[in-house]
C-alpha positions in Angstrom: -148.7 -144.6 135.8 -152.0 -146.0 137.4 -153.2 -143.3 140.2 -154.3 -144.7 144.0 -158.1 -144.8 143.4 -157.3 -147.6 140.1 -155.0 -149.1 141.8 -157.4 -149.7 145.1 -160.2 -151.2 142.5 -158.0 -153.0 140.9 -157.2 -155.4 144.0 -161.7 -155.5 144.3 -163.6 -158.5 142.7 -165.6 -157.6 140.0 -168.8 -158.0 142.3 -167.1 -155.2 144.7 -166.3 -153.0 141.6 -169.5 -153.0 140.6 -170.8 -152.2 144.1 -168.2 -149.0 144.1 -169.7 -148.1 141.2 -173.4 -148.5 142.4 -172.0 -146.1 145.5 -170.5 -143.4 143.7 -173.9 -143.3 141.4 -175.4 -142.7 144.6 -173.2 -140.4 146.5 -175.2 -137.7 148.6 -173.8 -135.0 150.9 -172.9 -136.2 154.3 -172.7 -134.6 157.8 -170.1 -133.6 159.8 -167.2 -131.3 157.4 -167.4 -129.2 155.1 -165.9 -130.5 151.9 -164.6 -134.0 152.7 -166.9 -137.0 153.0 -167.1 -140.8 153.7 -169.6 -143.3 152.4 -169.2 -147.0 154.0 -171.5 -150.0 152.0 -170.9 -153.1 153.9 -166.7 -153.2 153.9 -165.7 -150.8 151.4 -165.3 -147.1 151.9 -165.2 -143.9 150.0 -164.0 -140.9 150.8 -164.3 -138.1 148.6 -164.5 -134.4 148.2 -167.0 -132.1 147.2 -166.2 -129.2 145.5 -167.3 -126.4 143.2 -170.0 -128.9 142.7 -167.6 -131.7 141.6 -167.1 -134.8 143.2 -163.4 -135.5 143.4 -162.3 -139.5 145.1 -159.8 -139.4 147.8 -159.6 -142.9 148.9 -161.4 -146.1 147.9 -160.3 -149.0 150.2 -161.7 -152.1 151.8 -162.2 -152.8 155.6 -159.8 -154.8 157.3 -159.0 -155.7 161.0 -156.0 -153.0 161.0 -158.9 -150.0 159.5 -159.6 -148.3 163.1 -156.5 -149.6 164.6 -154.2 -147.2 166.1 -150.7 -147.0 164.3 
């Protein structure tokens, strides 16, 4: 079964796979909570989780019109 996160890159062009990849490499500790973060790199965000010094991804998803619409 292929989980959420390789399921999200899988639906990225291999230019914006390899720009995930160039994000996560450079993930650093954001403001604003205390575990969960969100990286944005032109229209692709991250959001991941930082514990017991682990990095763990959450979400991986692409910017659309509907991202900050309310539901």
């Amino acid at each position: 079964m292929v989980d959420k996160i390789t399921k999200a890159l899988n639906k990225f062009s291999a230019s914006e796979r390899a720009l995930v990849k160039k994000i996560v490499l450079d993930l650093k500790k954001l403001k604003g909570h205390e575990n969960i973060f969100r990286i944005r790199k032109g229209k692709i965000r991250i959001i991941y989780r930082l514990q017991d010094g682990q990095i763990y991804l959450l979400a991986v998803e692409k910017r659309n019109d509907n991202t900050y619409n309310a539901v």
